[in-house]
N, C-alpha and C positions, 0 to 999 in steps of 0.2 A: 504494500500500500504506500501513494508518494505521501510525503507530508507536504505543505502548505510550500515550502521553500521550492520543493521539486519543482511543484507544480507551476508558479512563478518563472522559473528559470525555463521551463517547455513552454512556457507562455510568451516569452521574451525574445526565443530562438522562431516562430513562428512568425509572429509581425515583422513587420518590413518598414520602413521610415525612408524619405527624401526629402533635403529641401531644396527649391526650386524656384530662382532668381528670374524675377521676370522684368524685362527692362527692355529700352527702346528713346526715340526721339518724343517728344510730348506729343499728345493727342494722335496717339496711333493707335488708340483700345487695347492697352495693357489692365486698365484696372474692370475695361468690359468682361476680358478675357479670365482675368483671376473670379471674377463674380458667375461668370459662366461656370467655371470648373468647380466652383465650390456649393450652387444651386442653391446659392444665396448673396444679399447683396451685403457683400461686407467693405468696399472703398466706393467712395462718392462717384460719379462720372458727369461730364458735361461737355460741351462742346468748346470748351474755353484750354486752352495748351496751359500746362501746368497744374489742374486741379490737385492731381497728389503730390501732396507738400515732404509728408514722412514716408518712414519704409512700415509699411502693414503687410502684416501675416494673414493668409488665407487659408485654410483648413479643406483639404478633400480625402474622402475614407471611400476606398475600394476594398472592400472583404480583409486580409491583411495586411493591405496598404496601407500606409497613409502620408501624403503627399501634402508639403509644407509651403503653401506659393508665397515668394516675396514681392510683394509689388511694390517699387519704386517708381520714386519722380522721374518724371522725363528726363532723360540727358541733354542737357541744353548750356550755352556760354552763358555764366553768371551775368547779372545787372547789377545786382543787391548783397547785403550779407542774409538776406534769406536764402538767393539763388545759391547762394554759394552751401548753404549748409544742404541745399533740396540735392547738388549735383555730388557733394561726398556722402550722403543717403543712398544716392546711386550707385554709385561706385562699390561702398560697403555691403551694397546688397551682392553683390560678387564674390563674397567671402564666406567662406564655411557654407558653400551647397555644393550638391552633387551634380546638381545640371542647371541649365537656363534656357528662356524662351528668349527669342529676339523678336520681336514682335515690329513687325514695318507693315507700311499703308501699301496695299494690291495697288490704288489710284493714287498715286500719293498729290499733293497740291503743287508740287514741283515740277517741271518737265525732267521724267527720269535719264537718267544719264549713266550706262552700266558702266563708262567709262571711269566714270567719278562719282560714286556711292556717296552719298549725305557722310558729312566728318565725325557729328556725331554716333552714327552708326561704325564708320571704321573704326574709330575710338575704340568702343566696344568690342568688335573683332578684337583690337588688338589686348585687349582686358581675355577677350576667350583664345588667345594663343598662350600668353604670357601663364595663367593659370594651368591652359592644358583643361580647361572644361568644357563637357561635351555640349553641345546647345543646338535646339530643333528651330527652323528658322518656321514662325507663323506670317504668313501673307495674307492680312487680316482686312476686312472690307472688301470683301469678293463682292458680295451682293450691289453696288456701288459700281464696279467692273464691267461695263458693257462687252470690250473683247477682250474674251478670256484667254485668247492668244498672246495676249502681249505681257501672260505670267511668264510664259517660256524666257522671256530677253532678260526676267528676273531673277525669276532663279539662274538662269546660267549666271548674271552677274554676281551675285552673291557666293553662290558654289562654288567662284572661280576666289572669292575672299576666302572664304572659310570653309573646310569640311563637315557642314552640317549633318547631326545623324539623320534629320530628316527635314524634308521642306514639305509644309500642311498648308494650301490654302484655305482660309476659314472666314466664317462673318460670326464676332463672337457676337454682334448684335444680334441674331439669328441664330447663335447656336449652333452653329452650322460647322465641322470638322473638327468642334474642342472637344468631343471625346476620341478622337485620332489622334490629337495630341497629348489625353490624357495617357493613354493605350503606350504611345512613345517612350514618355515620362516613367514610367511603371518600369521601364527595364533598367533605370537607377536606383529605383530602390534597394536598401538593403534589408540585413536581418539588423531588427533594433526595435526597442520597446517605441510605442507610440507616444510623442510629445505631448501631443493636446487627447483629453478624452473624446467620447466618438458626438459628445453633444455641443464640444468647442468648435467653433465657426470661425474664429478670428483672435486672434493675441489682443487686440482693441478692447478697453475697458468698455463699460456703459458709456461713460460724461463725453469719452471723444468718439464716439461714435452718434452722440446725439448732435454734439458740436460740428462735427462733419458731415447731417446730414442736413444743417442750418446752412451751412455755408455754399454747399450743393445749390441749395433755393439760390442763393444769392449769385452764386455765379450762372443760372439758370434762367435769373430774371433780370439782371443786368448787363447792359452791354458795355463793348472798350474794356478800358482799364480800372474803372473802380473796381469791380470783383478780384484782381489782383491785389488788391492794396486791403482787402480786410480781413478778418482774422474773428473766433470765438470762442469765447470763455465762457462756460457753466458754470453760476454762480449760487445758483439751488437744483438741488434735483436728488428727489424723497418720494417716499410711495407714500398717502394715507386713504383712506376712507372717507367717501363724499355724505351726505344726509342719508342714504339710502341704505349704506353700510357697503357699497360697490367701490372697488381699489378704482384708486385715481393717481398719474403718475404727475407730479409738482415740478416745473421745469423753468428754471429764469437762467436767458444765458444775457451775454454782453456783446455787441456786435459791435467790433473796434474798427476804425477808419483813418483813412489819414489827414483830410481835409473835414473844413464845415462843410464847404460846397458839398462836399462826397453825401456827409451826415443829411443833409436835405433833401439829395435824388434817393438816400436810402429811406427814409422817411416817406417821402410821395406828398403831392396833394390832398390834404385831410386824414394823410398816416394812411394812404393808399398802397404802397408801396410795402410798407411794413407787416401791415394787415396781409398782404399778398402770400409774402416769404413766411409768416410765420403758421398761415394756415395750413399749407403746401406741405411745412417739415412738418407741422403736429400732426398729418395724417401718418406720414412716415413710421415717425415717432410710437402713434397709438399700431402702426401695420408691426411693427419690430418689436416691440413689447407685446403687444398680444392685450392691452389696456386702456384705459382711456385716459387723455393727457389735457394738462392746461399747461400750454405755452404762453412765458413771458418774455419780452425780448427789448433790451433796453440799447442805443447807443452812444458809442464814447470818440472821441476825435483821436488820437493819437499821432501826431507828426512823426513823418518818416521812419513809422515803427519798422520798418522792414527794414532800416539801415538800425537800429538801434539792439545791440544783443542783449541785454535784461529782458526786454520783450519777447524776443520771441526764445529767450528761455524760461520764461513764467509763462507763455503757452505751450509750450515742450514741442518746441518747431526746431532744436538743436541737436 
Protein backbone atom coordinates (compact mmCIF):
# COMPACT_ATOMS: atom_id res chain seq x y z
CA UNK A 1 0.00 0.00 0.00
CA UNK A 2 1.67 3.63 -1.04
CA UNK A 3 1.53 6.04 1.70
CA UNK A 4 0.44 9.78 1.15
CA UNK A 5 4.35 10.78 0.04
CA UNK A 6 4.40 7.92 -2.76
CA UNK A 7 1.43 8.99 -3.95
CA UNK A 8 2.53 12.66 -4.26
CA UNK A 9 5.62 11.94 -5.92
CA UNK A 10 3.58 9.58 -8.83
CA UNK A 11 1.57 12.56 -8.94
CA UNK A 12 4.32 14.94 -9.78
CA UNK A 13 6.05 12.53 -12.36
CA UNK A 14 2.69 12.54 -14.37
CA UNK A 15 1.80 16.30 -14.80
CA UNK A 16 3.76 18.11 -17.21
CA UNK A 17 4.26 22.12 -16.99
CA UNK A 18 5.51 24.88 -19.69
CA UNK A 19 5.99 28.24 -19.77
CA UNK A 20 5.39 30.15 -22.79
CA UNK A 21 6.46 33.79 -23.70
CA UNK A 22 4.20 35.23 -25.85
CA UNK A 23 5.50 38.47 -27.48
CA UNK A 24 5.43 40.57 -30.64
CA UNK A 25 5.36 44.25 -32.00
CA UNK A 26 2.13 46.08 -30.31
CA UNK A 27 -1.29 45.41 -31.53
CA UNK A 28 -0.61 42.22 -33.26
CA UNK A 29 -3.35 40.11 -30.90
CA UNK A 30 -0.81 38.68 -28.47
CA UNK A 31 -3.17 39.28 -25.55
CA UNK A 32 -6.21 38.06 -28.13
CA UNK A 33 -4.35 35.09 -28.43
CA UNK A 34 -3.34 34.29 -24.71
CA UNK A 35 -7.21 34.86 -23.94
CA UNK A 36 -8.13 32.44 -26.78
CA UNK A 37 -5.91 29.78 -25.35
CA UNK A 38 -6.86 30.12 -21.85
CA UNK A 39 -11.03 30.32 -22.65
CA UNK A 40 -11.12 33.12 -20.62
CA UNK A 41 -10.58 36.72 -20.70
CA UNK A 42 -7.62 37.23 -18.54
CA UNK A 43 -5.50 40.60 -20.40
CA UNK A 44 -7.49 43.64 -21.51
CA UNK A 45 -7.46 44.16 -25.45
CA UNK A 46 -8.30 47.06 -27.67
CA UNK A 47 -7.49 48.41 -30.71
CA UNK A 48 -5.09 51.05 -29.30
CA UNK A 49 -0.81 49.75 -29.69
CA UNK A 50 0.27 49.25 -26.25
CA UNK A 51 -2.64 48.24 -24.12
CA UNK A 52 -0.59 45.73 -22.05
CA UNK A 53 1.48 47.61 -19.92
CA UNK A 54 2.84 44.52 -17.57
CA UNK A 55 3.84 40.81 -18.10
CA UNK A 56 0.43 38.62 -17.18
CA UNK A 57 0.36 35.04 -16.74
CA UNK A 58 -2.34 33.13 -18.51
CA UNK A 59 -3.33 29.80 -17.20
CA UNK A 60 -4.32 26.80 -19.90
CA UNK A 61 -4.82 23.00 -18.43
CA UNK A 62 -4.90 20.20 -21.03
CA UNK A 63 -5.51 16.79 -19.18
CA UNK A 64 -1.75 16.70 -17.66
CA UNK A 65 -0.61 19.63 -19.10
CA UNK A 66 -0.50 22.80 -18.00
CA UNK A 67 0.74 25.40 -20.04
CA UNK A 68 1.85 28.93 -18.46
CA UNK A 69 1.35 31.83 -21.26
CA UNK A 70 3.38 35.04 -20.61
CA UNK A 71 1.82 37.84 -22.34
CA UNK A 72 3.94 40.84 -22.68
CA UNK A 73 3.85 44.44 -23.85
CA UNK A 74 4.47 45.06 -27.29
CA UNK A 75 8.18 45.46 -28.38
CA UNK A 76 8.36 48.90 -29.30
CA UNK A 77 11.31 52.04 -29.12
CA UNK A 78 10.69 53.71 -25.60
CA UNK A 79 9.19 57.49 -25.48
CA UNK A 80 8.68 57.51 -21.79
CA UNK A 81 10.02 55.84 -18.50
CA UNK A 82 6.99 53.95 -18.66
CA UNK A 83 7.94 52.76 -22.35
CA UNK A 84 10.94 51.84 -21.13
CA UNK A 85 9.86 49.64 -18.08
CA UNK A 86 6.77 48.09 -20.66
CA UNK A 87 9.98 47.15 -23.22
CA UNK A 88 12.29 45.37 -20.35
CA UNK A 89 8.75 43.52 -19.27
CA UNK A 90 9.23 42.30 -22.65
CA UNK A 91 12.36 41.34 -22.88
CA UNK A 92 12.07 39.47 -19.29
CA UNK A 93 9.37 37.79 -20.48
CA UNK A 94 12.08 35.61 -22.60
CA UNK A 95 13.54 34.39 -19.41
CA UNK A 96 12.95 31.17 -17.63
CA UNK A 97 10.31 29.58 -20.48
CA UNK A 98 10.49 26.69 -22.52
CA UNK A 99 9.04 28.15 -25.60
CA UNK A 100 7.58 31.26 -27.30
CA UNK A 101 4.99 32.42 -29.70
CA UNK A 102 5.93 35.33 -32.12
CA UNK A 103 2.92 36.42 -32.96
CA UNK A 104 2.90 39.12 -36.23
CA UNK A 105 -0.17 40.60 -38.25
CA UNK A 106 -1.14 38.14 -41.61
CA UNK A 107 -2.15 42.13 -43.11
CA UNK A 108 0.15 43.99 -41.38
CA UNK A 109 -0.52 48.06 -41.61
CA UNK A 110 2.86 48.33 -43.26
CA UNK A 111 3.79 47.52 -46.84
CA UNK A 112 5.53 44.02 -46.16
CA UNK A 113 8.91 43.92 -47.10
CA UNK A 114 10.45 40.14 -46.78
CA UNK A 115 13.55 41.82 -47.46
CA UNK A 116 13.45 43.88 -44.32
CA UNK A 117 11.37 42.31 -41.52
CA UNK A 118 9.99 45.14 -38.95
CA UNK A 119 13.30 45.77 -36.35
CA UNK A 120 11.39 45.02 -33.67
CA UNK A 121 10.51 41.68 -34.64
CA UNK A 122 14.27 40.96 -35.76
CA UNK A 123 15.17 42.09 -32.36
CA UNK A 124 13.21 39.31 -31.13
CA UNK A 125 14.63 36.62 -33.44
CA UNK A 126 17.61 37.75 -32.26
CA UNK A 127 16.40 37.36 -28.31
CA UNK A 128 15.26 33.50 -29.90
CA UNK A 129 18.98 32.61 -31.37
CA UNK A 130 20.94 34.20 -28.43
CA UNK A 131 18.69 31.96 -25.85
CA UNK A 132 18.60 29.00 -28.26
CA UNK A 133 14.51 28.97 -27.65
CA UNK A 134 12.35 27.11 -29.62
CA UNK A 135 9.29 29.46 -30.95
CA UNK A 136 6.09 28.78 -33.27
CA UNK A 137 5.71 31.79 -35.41
CA UNK A 138 1.49 32.68 -35.21
CA UNK A 139 0.37 34.67 -38.43
CA UNK A 140 -2.54 36.18 -36.65
CA UNK A 141 -5.44 38.06 -38.51
CA UNK A 142 -6.17 35.78 -41.38
CA UNK A 143 -9.68 36.54 -41.33
CA UNK A 144 -8.67 40.20 -42.33
CA UNK A 145 -6.58 38.57 -45.35
CA UNK A 146 -8.39 38.79 -48.47
CA UNK A 147 -5.21 36.62 -50.41
CA UNK A 148 -4.24 34.12 -48.65
CA UNK A 149 -1.55 33.65 -51.07
CA UNK A 150 0.45 36.34 -50.00
CA UNK A 151 1.14 34.13 -46.48
CA UNK A 152 3.52 32.04 -48.63
CA UNK A 153 6.03 35.46 -49.21
CA UNK A 154 5.66 35.28 -45.39
CA UNK A 155 6.41 32.66 -44.05
CA UNK A 156 9.22 32.01 -46.43
CA UNK A 157 10.46 35.44 -45.17
CA UNK A 158 10.46 34.70 -41.60
CA UNK A 159 11.74 30.91 -42.15
CA UNK A 160 14.56 32.26 -43.86
CA UNK A 161 15.03 34.51 -40.16
CA UNK A 162 14.50 31.94 -37.93
CA UNK A 163 13.83 28.07 -37.80
CA UNK A 164 10.60 28.13 -36.43
CA UNK A 165 9.09 24.70 -35.08
CA UNK A 166 6.01 25.79 -36.79
CA UNK A 167 4.37 28.43 -38.65
CA UNK A 168 0.10 28.44 -37.78
CA UNK A 169 -1.82 30.86 -39.51
CA UNK A 170 -4.73 31.86 -37.18
CA UNK A 171 -7.50 34.62 -36.21
CA UNK A 172 -7.37 34.58 -32.56
CA UNK A 173 -10.27 36.99 -32.85
CA UNK A 174 -12.04 33.92 -34.24
CA UNK A 175 -10.45 31.23 -32.62
CA UNK A 176 -9.41 30.10 -35.46
CA UNK A 177 -5.83 27.80 -35.44
CA UNK A 178 -5.14 28.51 -31.43
CA UNK A 179 -5.77 25.09 -30.67
CA UNK A 180 -2.97 24.09 -33.59
CA UNK A 181 -0.87 26.06 -31.65
CA UNK A 182 -1.86 24.92 -28.54
CA UNK A 183 -1.27 21.16 -29.98
CA UNK A 184 2.53 22.60 -30.90
CA UNK A 185 3.11 24.08 -27.43
CA UNK A 186 2.33 20.77 -25.79
CA UNK A 187 5.56 19.19 -27.04
CA UNK A 188 7.50 21.41 -24.56
CA UNK A 189 6.03 20.55 -21.87
CA UNK A 190 7.69 18.68 -19.34
CA UNK A 191 7.36 16.20 -16.26
CA UNK A 192 6.61 18.94 -13.23
CA UNK A 193 4.18 19.58 -10.77
CA UNK A 194 1.54 22.04 -12.00
CA UNK A 195 2.01 25.81 -10.90
CA UNK A 196 -1.32 27.21 -10.63
CA UNK A 197 -4.32 24.81 -9.46
CA UNK A 198 -6.76 23.70 -12.23
CA UNK A 199 -9.22 26.63 -11.04
CA UNK A 200 -6.31 29.47 -11.50
CA UNK A 201 -6.88 31.42 -14.78
CA UNK A 202 -4.24 34.18 -14.27
CA UNK A 203 -1.29 35.17 -11.73
CA UNK A 204 -3.44 38.65 -11.61
CA UNK A 205 -4.81 39.57 -8.37
CA UNK A 206 -8.67 40.70 -8.15
CA UNK A 207 -7.86 44.84 -7.76
CA UNK A 208 -5.70 44.66 -11.02
CA UNK A 209 -7.70 42.95 -12.96
CA UNK A 210 -10.74 45.10 -12.20
CA UNK A 211 -8.34 48.11 -12.76
CA UNK A 212 -7.48 46.78 -16.18
CA UNK A 213 -10.72 46.13 -17.01
CA UNK A 214 -11.56 50.06 -16.32
CA UNK A 215 -8.81 51.03 -18.31
CA UNK A 216 -9.83 48.66 -21.25
CA UNK A 217 -13.28 51.06 -21.40
CA UNK A 218 -11.17 53.94 -21.58
CA UNK A 219 -8.85 53.13 -24.06
CA UNK A 220 -12.16 51.69 -26.00
CA UNK A 221 -13.90 54.85 -25.70
CA UNK A 222 -11.26 57.33 -26.33
CA UNK A 223 -9.46 58.39 -29.07
CA UNK A 224 -5.49 59.66 -29.84
CA UNK A 225 -3.49 59.85 -27.00
CA UNK A 226 -5.35 60.59 -23.94
CA UNK A 227 -5.93 56.73 -23.22
CA UNK A 228 -2.14 56.41 -23.22
CA UNK A 229 -1.57 58.99 -20.77
CA UNK A 230 -4.00 57.35 -17.95
CA UNK A 231 -3.42 54.97 -15.47
CA UNK A 232 -5.83 53.16 -12.32
CA UNK A 233 -5.96 52.76 -8.93
CA UNK A 234 -8.56 50.77 -6.80
CA UNK A 235 -9.10 52.57 -3.83
CA UNK A 236 -12.07 50.23 -2.28
CA UNK A 237 -13.12 47.01 -3.36
CA UNK A 238 -15.03 44.77 -0.40
CA UNK A 239 -17.81 42.21 -0.99
CA UNK A 240 -21.12 43.13 1.54
CA UNK A 241 -24.76 42.53 1.51
CA UNK A 242 -27.39 44.88 -0.01
CA UNK A 243 -31.05 45.27 1.95
CA UNK A 244 -32.13 42.08 0.49
CA UNK A 245 -29.27 40.10 2.08
CA UNK A 246 -27.95 39.45 -1.83
CA UNK A 247 -23.71 40.00 -2.18
CA UNK A 248 -22.81 43.11 -3.71
CA UNK A 249 -19.22 43.63 -4.89
CA UNK A 250 -18.09 47.66 -3.47
CA UNK A 251 -15.62 49.19 -6.03
CA UNK A 252 -14.03 52.91 -6.16
CA UNK A 253 -11.10 53.11 -8.34
CA UNK A 254 -9.10 56.44 -9.28
CA UNK A 255 -8.63 57.38 -12.92
CA UNK A 256 -5.20 59.40 -13.19
CA UNK A 257 -4.50 61.61 -16.17
CA UNK A 258 -2.15 63.97 -17.07
CA UNK A 259 -3.71 67.14 -18.13
CA UNK A 260 -7.16 69.12 -16.82
CA UNK A 261 -7.80 69.26 -20.41
CA UNK A 262 -7.59 65.25 -20.51
CA UNK A 263 -9.75 65.38 -16.96
CA UNK A 264 -12.71 67.11 -18.81
CA UNK A 265 -12.84 64.92 -22.24
CA UNK A 266 -12.71 62.05 -19.53
CA UNK A 267 -15.41 63.59 -17.69
CA UNK A 268 -17.93 64.32 -20.88
CA UNK A 269 -20.69 66.62 -21.02
CA UNK A 270 -22.89 66.36 -17.96
CA UNK A 271 -20.33 63.39 -16.79
CA UNK A 272 -21.24 61.63 -20.04
CA UNK A 273 -18.22 60.22 -20.77
CA UNK A 274 -17.72 58.80 -17.32
CA UNK A 275 -21.02 57.51 -16.94
CA UNK A 276 -20.17 55.71 -20.23
CA UNK A 277 -16.68 53.96 -19.19
CA UNK A 278 -17.81 53.09 -15.82
CA UNK A 279 -21.04 51.26 -16.89
CA UNK A 280 -19.33 49.27 -19.66
CA UNK A 281 -16.60 47.97 -16.97
CA UNK A 282 -19.28 47.35 -14.12
CA UNK A 283 -20.90 44.89 -16.47
CA UNK A 284 -17.56 43.26 -16.97
CA UNK A 285 -16.92 43.45 -13.46
CA UNK A 286 -20.40 41.89 -12.39
CA UNK A 287 -19.65 39.08 -15.84
CA UNK A 288 -16.20 38.07 -14.00
CA UNK A 289 -17.20 37.89 -10.58
CA UNK A 290 -20.37 36.14 -11.20
CA UNK A 291 -22.02 39.37 -8.74
CA UNK A 292 -23.56 42.39 -8.73
CA UNK A 293 -21.24 45.49 -8.50
CA UNK A 294 -21.45 49.37 -7.74
CA UNK A 295 -19.00 51.06 -9.59
CA UNK A 296 -17.33 54.40 -8.36
CA UNK A 297 -14.97 56.05 -10.33
CA UNK A 298 -13.37 59.23 -9.30
CA UNK A 299 -10.51 61.44 -11.30
CA UNK A 300 -7.14 62.97 -10.57
CA UNK A 301 -4.78 65.02 -12.89
CA UNK A 302 -1.25 63.90 -12.46
CA UNK A 303 1.47 65.73 -14.66
CA UNK A 304 3.67 63.77 -16.69
CA UNK A 305 3.12 60.73 -14.44
CA UNK A 306 4.51 58.58 -17.09
CA UNK A 307 7.81 60.31 -16.86
CA UNK A 308 7.73 60.22 -13.17
CA UNK A 309 8.94 56.64 -11.21
CA UNK A 310 7.12 56.98 -7.76
CA UNK A 311 4.03 56.67 -9.95
CA UNK A 312 4.13 54.21 -11.77
CA UNK A 313 5.76 52.30 -8.82
CA UNK A 314 2.80 52.90 -6.58
CA UNK A 315 0.68 51.54 -9.46
CA UNK A 316 3.14 48.47 -9.86
CA UNK A 317 3.68 49.52 -13.61
CA UNK A 318 7.73 48.79 -12.69
Amino acid sequence: MKNKNSEELTLNKETKSAFIAVVGRPNVGKSSFVNAAVGQKVAIVSDKPQTTRTRIMGVCNKEEHQLVFVDTPGFHKPRNMLDKYMTKAAQNGLSDVEAAVLVVEAMPKFKFNPENLPPAELELIEQFKKRKLPAVLALNKIDLLEKKEELLEMITAYMSAYDFTAVVPMSAKNNDGVEIIINELLKFSHPAPHFFDEETVTDQPDRVMVAEMIREKILRTLNDEIPHGTAVEIEQFYERDNNMGEPILEVGATIYCEKDSHKGILIGKGGSMLKRIGSSARRDIEEFFGIKANLKLWIKVKEDWRNRGGIIHSLGLD
